[in-house]
C-alpha positions as CSV (number, residue, x, y, z in Angstrom):
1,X,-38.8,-20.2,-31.2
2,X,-40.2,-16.7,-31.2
3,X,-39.2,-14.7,-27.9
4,X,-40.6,-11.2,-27.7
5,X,-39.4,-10.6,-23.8
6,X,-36.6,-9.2,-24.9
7,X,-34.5,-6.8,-26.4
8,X,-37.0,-4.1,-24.6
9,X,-35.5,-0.4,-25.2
10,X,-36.3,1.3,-21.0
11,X,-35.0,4.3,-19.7
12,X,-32.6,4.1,-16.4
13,X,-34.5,2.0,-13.7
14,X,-35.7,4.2,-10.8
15,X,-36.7,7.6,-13.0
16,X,-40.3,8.4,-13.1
17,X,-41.9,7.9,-16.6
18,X,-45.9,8.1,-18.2
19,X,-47.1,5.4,-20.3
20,X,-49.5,7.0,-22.8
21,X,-51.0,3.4,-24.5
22,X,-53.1,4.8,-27.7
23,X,-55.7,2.8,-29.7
24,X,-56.9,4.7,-33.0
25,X,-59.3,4.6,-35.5
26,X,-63.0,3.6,-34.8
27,X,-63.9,3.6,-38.1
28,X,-61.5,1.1,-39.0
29,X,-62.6,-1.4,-35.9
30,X,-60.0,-0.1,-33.3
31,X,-60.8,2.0,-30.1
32,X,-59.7,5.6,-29.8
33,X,-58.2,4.8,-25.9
34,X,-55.8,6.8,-24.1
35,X,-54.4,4.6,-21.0
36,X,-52.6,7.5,-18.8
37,X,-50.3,5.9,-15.3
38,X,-47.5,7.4,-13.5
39,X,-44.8,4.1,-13.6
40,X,-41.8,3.3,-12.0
41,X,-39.5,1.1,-13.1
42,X,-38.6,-1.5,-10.8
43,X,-36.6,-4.6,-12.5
44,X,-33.8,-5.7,-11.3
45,X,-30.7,-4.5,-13.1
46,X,-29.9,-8.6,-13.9
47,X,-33.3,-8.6,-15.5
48,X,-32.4,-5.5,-17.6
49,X,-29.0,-6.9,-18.3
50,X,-30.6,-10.1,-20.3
51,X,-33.6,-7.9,-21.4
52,X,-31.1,-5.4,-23.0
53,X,-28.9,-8.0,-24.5
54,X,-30.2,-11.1,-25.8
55,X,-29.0,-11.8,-28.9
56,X,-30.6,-13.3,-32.1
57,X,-34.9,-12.4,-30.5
58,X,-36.5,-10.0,-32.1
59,X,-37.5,-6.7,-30.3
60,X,-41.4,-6.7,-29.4
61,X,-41.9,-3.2,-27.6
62,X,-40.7,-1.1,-25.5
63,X,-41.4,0.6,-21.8
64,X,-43.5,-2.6,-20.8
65,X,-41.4,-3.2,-17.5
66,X,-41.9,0.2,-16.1
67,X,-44.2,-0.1,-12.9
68,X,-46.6,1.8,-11.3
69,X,-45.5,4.0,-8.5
70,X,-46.3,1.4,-5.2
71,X,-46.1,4.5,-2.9
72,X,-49.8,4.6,-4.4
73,X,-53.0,2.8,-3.1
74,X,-53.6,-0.3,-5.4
75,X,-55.9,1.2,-8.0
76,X,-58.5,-1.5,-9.6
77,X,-59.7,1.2,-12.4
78,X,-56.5,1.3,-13.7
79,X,-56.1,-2.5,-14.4
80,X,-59.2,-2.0,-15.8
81,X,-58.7,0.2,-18.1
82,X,-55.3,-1.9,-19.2
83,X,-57.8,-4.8,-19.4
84,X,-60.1,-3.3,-21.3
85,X,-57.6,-1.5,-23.5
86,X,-55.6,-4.8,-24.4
87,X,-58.9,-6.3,-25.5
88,X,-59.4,-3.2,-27.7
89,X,-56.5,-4.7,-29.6
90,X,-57.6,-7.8,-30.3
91,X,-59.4,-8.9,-33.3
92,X,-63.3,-10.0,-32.3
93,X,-62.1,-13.8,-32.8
94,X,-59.1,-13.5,-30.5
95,X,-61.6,-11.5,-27.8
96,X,-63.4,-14.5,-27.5
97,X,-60.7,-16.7,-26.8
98,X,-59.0,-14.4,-24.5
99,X,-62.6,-13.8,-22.5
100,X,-65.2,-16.0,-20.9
101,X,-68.0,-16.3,-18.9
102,X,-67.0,-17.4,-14.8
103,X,-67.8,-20.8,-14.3
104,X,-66.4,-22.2,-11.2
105,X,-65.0,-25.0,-13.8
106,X,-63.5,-22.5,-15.8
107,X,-61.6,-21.1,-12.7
108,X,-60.0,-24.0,-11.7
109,X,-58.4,-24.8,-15.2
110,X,-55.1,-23.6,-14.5
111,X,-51.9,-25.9,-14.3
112,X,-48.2,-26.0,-13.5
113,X,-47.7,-28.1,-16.3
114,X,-46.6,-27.7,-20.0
115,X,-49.8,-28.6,-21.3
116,X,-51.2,-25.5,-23.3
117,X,-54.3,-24.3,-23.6
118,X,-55.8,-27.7,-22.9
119,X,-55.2,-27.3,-19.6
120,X,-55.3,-23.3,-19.2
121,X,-57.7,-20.9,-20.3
122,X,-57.1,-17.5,-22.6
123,X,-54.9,-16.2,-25.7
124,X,-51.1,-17.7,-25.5
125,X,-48.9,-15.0,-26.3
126,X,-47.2,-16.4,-28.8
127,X,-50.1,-15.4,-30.9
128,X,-50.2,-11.9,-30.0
129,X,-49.0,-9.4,-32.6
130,X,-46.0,-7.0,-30.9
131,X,-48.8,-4.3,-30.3
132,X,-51.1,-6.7,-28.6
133,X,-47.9,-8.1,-26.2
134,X,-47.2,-5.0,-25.0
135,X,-51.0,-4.1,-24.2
136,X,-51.4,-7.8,-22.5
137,X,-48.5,-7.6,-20.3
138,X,-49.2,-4.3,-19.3
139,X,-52.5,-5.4,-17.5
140,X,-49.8,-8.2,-15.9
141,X,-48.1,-5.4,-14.5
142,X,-50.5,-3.4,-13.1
143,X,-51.8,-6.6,-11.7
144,X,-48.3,-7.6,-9.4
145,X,-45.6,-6.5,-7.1
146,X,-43.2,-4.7,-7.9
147,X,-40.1,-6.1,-5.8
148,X,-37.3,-7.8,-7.0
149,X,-38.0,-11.3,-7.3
150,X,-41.3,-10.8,-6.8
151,X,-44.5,-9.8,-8.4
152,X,-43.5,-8.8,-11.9
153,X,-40.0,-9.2,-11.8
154,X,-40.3,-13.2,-10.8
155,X,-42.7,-13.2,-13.5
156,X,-40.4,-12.2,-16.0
157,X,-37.3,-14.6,-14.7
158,X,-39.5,-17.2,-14.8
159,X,-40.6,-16.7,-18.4
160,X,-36.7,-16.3,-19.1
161,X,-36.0,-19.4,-17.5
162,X,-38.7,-21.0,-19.9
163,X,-36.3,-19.6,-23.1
164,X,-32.9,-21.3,-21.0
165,X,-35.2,-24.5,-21.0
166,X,-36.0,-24.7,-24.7
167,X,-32.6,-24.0,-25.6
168,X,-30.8,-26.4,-23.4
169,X,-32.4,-29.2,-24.3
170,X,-36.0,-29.0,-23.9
171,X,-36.8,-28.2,-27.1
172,X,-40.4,-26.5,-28.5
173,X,-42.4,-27.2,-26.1
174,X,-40.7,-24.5,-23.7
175,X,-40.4,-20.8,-24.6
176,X,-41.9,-17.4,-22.8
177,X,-44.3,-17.4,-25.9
178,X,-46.2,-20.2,-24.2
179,X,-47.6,-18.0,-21.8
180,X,-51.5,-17.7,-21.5
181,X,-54.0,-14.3,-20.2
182,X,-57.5,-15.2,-20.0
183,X,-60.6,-12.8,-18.6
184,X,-63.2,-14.9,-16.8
185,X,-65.8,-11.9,-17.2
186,X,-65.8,-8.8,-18.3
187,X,-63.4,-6.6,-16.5
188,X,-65.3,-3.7,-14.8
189,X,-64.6,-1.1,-11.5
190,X,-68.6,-2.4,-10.5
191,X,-69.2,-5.9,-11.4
192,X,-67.1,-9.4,-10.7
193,X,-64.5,-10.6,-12.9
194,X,-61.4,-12.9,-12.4
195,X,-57.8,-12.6,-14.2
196,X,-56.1,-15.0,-15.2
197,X,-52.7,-15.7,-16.3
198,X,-49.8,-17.8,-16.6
199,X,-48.3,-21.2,-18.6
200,X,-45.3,-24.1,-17.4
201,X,-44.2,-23.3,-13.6
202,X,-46.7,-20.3,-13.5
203,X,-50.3,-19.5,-12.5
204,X,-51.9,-16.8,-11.2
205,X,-55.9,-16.3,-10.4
206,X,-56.8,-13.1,-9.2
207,X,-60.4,-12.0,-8.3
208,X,-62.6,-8.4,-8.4
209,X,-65.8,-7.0,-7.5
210,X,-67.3,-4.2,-7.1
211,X,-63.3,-2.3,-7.8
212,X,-61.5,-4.4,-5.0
213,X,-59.5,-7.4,-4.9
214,X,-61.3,-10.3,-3.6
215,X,-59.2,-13.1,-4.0
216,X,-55.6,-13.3,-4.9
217,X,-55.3,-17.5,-5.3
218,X,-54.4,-19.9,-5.9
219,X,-50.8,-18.5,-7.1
220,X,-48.2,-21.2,-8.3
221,X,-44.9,-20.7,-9.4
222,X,-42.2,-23.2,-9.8
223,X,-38.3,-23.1,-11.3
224,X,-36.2,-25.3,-13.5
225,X,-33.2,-24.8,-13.5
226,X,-33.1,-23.2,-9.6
227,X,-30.6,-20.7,-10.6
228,X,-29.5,-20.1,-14.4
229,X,-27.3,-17.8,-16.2
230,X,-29.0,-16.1,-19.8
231,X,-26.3,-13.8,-21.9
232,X,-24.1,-13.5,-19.3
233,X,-26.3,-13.2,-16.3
234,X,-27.2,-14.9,-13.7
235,X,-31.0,-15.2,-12.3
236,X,-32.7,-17.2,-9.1
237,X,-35.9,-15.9,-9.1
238,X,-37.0,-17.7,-6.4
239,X,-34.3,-17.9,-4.0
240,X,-36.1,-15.7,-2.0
241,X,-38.8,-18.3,-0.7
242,X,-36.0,-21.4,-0.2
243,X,-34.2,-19.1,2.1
244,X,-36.7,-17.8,4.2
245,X,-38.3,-21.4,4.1
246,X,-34.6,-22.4,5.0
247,X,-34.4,-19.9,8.0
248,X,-37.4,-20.4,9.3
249,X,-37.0,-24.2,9.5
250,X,-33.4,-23.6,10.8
251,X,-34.7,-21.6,13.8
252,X,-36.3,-24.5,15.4
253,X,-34.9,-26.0,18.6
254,X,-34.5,-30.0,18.5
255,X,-37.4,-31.0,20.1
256,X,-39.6,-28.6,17.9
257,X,-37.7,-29.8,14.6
258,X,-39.0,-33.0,15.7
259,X,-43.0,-32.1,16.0
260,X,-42.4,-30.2,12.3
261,X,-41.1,-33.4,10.9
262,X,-43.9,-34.7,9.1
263,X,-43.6,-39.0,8.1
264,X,-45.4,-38.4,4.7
265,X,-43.4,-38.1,1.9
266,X,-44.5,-35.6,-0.7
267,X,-43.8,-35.4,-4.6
268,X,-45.4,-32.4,-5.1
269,X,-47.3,-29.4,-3.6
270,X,-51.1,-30.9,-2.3
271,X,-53.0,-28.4,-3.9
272,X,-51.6,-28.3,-7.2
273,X,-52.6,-28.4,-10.4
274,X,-56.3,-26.7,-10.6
275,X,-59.3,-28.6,-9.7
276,X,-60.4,-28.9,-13.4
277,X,-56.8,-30.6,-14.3
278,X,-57.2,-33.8,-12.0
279,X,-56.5,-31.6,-8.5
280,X,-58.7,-34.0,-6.6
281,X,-57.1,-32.7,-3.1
282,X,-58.8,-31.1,-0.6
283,X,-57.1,-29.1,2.3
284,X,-56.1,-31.2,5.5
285,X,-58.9,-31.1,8.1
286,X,-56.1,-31.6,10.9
287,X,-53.3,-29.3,10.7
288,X,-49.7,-30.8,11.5
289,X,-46.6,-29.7,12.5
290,X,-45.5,-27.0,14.8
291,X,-47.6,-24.3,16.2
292,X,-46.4,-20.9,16.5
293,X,-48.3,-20.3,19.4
294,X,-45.4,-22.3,20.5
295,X,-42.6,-20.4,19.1
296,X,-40.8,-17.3,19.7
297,X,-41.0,-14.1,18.9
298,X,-38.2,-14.1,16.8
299,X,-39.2,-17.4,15.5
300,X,-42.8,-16.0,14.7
301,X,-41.0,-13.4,12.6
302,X,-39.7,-16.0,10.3
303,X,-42.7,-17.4,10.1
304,X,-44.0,-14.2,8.6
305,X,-41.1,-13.2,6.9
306,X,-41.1,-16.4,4.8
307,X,-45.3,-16.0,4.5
308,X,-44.4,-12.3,3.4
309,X,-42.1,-13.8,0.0
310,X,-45.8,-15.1,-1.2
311,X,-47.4,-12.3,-0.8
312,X,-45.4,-9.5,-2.3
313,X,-46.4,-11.0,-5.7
314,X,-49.3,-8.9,-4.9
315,X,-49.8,-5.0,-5.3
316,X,-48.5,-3.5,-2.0
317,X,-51.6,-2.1,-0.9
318,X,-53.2,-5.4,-1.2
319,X,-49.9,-7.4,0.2
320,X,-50.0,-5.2,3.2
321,X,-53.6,-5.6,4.5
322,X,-53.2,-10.0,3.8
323,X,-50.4,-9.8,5.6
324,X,-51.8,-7.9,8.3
325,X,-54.4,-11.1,8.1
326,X,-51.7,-13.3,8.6
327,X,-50.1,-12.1,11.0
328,X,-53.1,-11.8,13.2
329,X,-53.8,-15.3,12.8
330,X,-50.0,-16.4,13.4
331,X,-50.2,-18.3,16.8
332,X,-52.9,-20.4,15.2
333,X,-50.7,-21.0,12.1
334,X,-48.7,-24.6,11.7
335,X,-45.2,-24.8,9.8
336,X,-44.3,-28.6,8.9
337,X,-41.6,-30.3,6.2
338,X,-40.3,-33.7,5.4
339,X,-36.7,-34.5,4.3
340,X,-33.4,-35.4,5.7
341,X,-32.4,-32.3,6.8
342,X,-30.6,-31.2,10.5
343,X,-31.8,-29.0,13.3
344,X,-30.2,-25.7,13.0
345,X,-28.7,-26.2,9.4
346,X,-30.4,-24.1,7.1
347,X,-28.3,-25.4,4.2
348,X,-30.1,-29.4,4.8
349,X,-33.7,-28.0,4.2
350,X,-35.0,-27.8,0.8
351,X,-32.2,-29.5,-0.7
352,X,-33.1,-32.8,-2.5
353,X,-36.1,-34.4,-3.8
354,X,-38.9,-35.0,-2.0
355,X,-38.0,-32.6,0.4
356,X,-41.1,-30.4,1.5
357,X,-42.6,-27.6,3.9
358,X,-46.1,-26.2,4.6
359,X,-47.4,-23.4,6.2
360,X,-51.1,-23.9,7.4
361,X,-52.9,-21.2,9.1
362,X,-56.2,-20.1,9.7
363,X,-56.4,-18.5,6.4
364,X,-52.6,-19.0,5.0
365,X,-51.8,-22.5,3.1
366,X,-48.5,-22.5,1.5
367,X,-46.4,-25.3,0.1
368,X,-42.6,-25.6,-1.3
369,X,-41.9,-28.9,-3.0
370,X,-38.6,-30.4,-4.5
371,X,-38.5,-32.6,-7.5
372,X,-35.8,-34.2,-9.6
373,X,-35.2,-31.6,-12.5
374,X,-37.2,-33.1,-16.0
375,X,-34.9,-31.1,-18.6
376,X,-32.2,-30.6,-16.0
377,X,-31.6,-34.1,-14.3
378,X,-28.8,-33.4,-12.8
379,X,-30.6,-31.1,-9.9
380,X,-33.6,-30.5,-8.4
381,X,-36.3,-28.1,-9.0
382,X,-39.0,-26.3,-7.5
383,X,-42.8,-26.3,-7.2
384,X,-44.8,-24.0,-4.6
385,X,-47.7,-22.9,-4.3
386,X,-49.9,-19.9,-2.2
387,X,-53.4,-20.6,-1.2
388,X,-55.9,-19.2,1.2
389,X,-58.5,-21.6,3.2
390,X,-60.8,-18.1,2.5
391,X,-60.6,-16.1,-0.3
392,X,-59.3,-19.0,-2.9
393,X,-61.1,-18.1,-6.1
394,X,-62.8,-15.2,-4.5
395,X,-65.1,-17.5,-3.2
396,X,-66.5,-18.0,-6.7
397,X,-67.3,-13.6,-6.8
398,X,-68.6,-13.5,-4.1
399,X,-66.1,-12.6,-1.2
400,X,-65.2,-10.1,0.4
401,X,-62.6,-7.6,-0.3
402,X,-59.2,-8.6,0.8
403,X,-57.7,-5.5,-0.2
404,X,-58.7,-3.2,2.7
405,X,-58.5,-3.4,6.5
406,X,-61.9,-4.3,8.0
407,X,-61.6,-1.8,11.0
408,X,-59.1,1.2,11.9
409,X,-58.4,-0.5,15.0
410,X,-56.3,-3.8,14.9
411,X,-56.9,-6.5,16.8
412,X,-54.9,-9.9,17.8
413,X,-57.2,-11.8,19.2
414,X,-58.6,-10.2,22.4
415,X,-55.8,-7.5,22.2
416,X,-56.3,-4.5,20.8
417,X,-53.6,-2.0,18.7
418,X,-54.7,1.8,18.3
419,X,-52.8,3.9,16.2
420,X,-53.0,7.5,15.1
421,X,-52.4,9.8,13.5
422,X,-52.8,7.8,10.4
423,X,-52.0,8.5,7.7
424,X,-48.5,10.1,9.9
425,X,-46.2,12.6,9.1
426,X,-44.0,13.5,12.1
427,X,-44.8,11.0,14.7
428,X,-47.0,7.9,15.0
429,X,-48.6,7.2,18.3
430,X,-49.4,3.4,19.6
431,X,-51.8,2.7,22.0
432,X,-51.4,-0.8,23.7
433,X,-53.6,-3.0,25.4
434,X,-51.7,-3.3,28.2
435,X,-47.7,-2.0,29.4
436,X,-45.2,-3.6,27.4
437,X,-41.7,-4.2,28.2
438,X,-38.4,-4.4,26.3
439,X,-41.0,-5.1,23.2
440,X,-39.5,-5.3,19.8
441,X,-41.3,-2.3,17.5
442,X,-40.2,-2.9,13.3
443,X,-41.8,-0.3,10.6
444,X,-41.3,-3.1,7.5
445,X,-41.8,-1.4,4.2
446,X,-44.1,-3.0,1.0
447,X,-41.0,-4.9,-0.4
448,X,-41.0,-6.7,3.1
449,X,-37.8,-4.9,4.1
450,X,-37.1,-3.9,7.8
451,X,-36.3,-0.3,8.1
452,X,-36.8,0.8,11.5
453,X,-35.7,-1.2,14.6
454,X,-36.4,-0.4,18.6
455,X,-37.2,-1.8,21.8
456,X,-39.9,0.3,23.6
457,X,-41.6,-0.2,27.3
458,X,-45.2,1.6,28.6
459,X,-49.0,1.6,27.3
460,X,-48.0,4.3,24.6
461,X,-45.0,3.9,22.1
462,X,-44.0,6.5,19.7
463,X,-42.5,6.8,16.5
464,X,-40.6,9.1,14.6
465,X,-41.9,8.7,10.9
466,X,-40.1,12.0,10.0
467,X,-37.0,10.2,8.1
468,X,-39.2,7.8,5.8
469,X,-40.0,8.2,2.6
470,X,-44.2,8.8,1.6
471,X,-46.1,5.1,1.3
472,X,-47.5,2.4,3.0
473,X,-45.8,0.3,5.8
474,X,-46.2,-2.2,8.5
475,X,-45.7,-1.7,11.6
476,X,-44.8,-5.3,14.5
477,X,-44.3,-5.1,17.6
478,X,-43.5,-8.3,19.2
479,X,-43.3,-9.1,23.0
480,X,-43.5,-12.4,25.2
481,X,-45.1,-14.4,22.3
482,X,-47.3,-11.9,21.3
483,X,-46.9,-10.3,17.7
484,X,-49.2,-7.0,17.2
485,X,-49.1,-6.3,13.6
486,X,-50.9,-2.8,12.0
487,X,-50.2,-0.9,8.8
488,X,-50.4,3.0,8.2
489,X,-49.6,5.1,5.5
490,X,-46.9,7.8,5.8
């Protein structure tokens, strides 16, 4: 088995660093390309710890898992000009497999399966020379969050988990080099053009025009063994979804836990694999379950706490303006699961097969499924998937962007949320709709994490912004069923 994830030589996690990605000689049939970003690493130290030590792999290249600094605005030209870089790389044979023309067939070829390229479009990486690894990933990066178990760092657990799967019994047909990067379209800061990338328990379909992000789904990912230790450390890269799932479900009183119950059984997530591999599904017409009109407060903010472990596979920027979507739409939004689980134990969710939630909104779809393990039959294992009734695909192209707010003023339904100065440095102002009292007012940051806390009363709230650091946050404030959500930029 070849494994080039590892054995990468980084600096200490947190410093600042440049990646300078040069492609010489013209004459010779490479591009002269200089590929300048200011990084940040952001793995966590776990990751580094297996990256750093796996024994017996060859070493591939080095400073791929520094990220980009996510104080910054989500900038399309520079995963264009990783894109466009990469394919400088590649030999005029392996362009061609690596980039297509959009058909809306092609875009739905994507799996969850270990089924190669027959089910998947692009180059697999397995057949990438060390140079052309490094350049392929990097466009990954650039392309994901940058939390820790999210965006680029589940990525990477997830490929690991494929290496712990091929040598624990499931042989060849598991290993991170059956991972696949495809370019539906030329990638370009002016026209339309879809990436594509992903293998076994991973898929990711993300869509540009005109230099915004215009759709960010369907996104799968999925986990055998749930948790698993590699050289001496341990890794759940998705542990972060079952809890929030888990607390969310947990929160609901008896009589709601009973509406949520759903009497279909599932064996997998609805809307999984792609359309082109068998995926005859459409989304439910009737949504079912609980709604969180009905819910409160704090129960909404599960809701959208578990809504936000999806989402933060995305670039901040982008994560922070679908999520201010979301949370618009949340008292139109549904949360369902089957299973034999109890009210109020958050343990009893998620914890055999078969066992299933769903989150259906107005534009949200998620899905967590259990299944007995297939290598590891001795446990479960998970499938889930994020999808948007809107923006799936990009609407083949041609959507709109979902990467910037639509209006400086946000709105929950009839209500509307003013704030200013924005960008803030000392002290952000809130104009509500109407007096609020004993409201809860959070300032969440881009890895979802809550880092300001208050109760405030009156038409106009203020917050002192002094103590954070510079970037983009969200701001909730939550009274009597009502959740006002807005982002600014410190």
């Amino acid at each position: 088995m070849k494994e080039r994830l590892q054995n990468l030589s980084l600096g200490i996690s947190g410093s600042q660093y440049r990646l300078e990605l040069a492609l010489a000689g013209l004459a010779s049939g490479l591009l002269l390309f200089m590929f300048s970003h200011e990084i940040k690493t952001v793995l966590s130290s776990n990751t580094w710890s297996s990256l750093l030590n796996s024994p017996g792999k060859k070493s591939n290249f080095a400073a791929v898992a520094a990220k980009k600094n996510t104080n910054e605005a989500f900038d399309v030209s520079s995963l264009v000009t990783a894109a466009l870089a990469f394919k400088a790389t590649l030999t005029t044979t392996q362009q061609s497999t690596l980039q297509q023309t959009y058909t809306t067939t092609l875009a739905r070829k994507w799996s969850n399966l270990p089924c190669g390229s027959t089910c998947r479009n692009g180059i697999q990486f397995g057949n990438l020379t060390d140079t052309q690894l490094e350049a392929a990933l990097s466009v990954i990066q650039l392309a994901l969050g940058s939390g820790t178990n999210n965006g680029y760092d589940e990525f990477l657990s997830i490929r690991l988990a494929e290496d712990w799967l091929g040598d624990n019994g499931g042989g060849s047909g598991y290993s991170s080099d059956l991972r696949w990067i495809a370019f539906l379209n030329t990638p370009s800061e002016t026209g339309a053009w879809m990436l594509q990338f992903g293998g076994h328990h991973y898929a990711a379909n993300i869509a540009f025009n005109n230099g915004h992000v215009i759709g960010a789904t369907p996104f799968f990912v999925a986990l055998e063994p749930t948790t698993f230790t590699l050289n001496g450390t341990s890794y759940a890269p998705m542990e972060d979804e079952k809890t929030a799932l888990r607390n969310m479900l947990a929160s609901l009183t008896s009589a709601e836990f009973t509406t949520a119950k759903l009497s279909t059984t599932f064996s997998d997530c609805l809307m999984s694999p792609g359309e082109s591999n068998g995926n005859t599904n459409t989304f439910p017409t009737t949504k079912q379950g609980v709604k969180c009109s009905n819910l409160t407060d704090t129960q909404k903010d599960l809701v959208i706490t578990a809504i936000e472990t999806y989402v933060n596979d995305m670039d901040a920027a982008t994560a922070a303006v679908i999520m201010e979507k979301y949370t618009n739409e949340i008292d139109d939004t549904y949360i369902a699961f089957t299973g034999s689980a109890t009210a109020g134990s958050a343990s009893t969710f998620l914890a055999s097969n078969s066992n299933y939630v769903r989150i259906d909104g107005p534009s949200v779809w998620i899905e967590f499924a259990c299944q007995n393990g297939v290598v590891v039959q001795n446990q479960i294992h998970y499938h889930s998937v994020w999808r948007d009734h809107d923006s799936d695909y990009g609407v083949d192209l041609t959507g709109d962007p979902i990467d910037e707010s639509t209006a400086s003023v946000n709105t929950l339904g009839k209500n509307q949320l003013k704030l200013y100065p924005n960008p803030a440095t000392d002290m952000l102002y809130v104009d509500m709709p109407s007096a609020v009292t004993n409201a809860s007012v959070s300032v969440i940051d881009i890895s979802g994490k809550k880092i300001l806390n208050k109760t405030a009363s009156g038409s106009k709230i203020e917050i002192d912004v002094r103590q954070l650091a510079k970037g983009t946050y969200v701001l909730r404030i939550s009274e009597n069923g009502k959740i006002y959500n807005a982002k600014f930029i410190k």
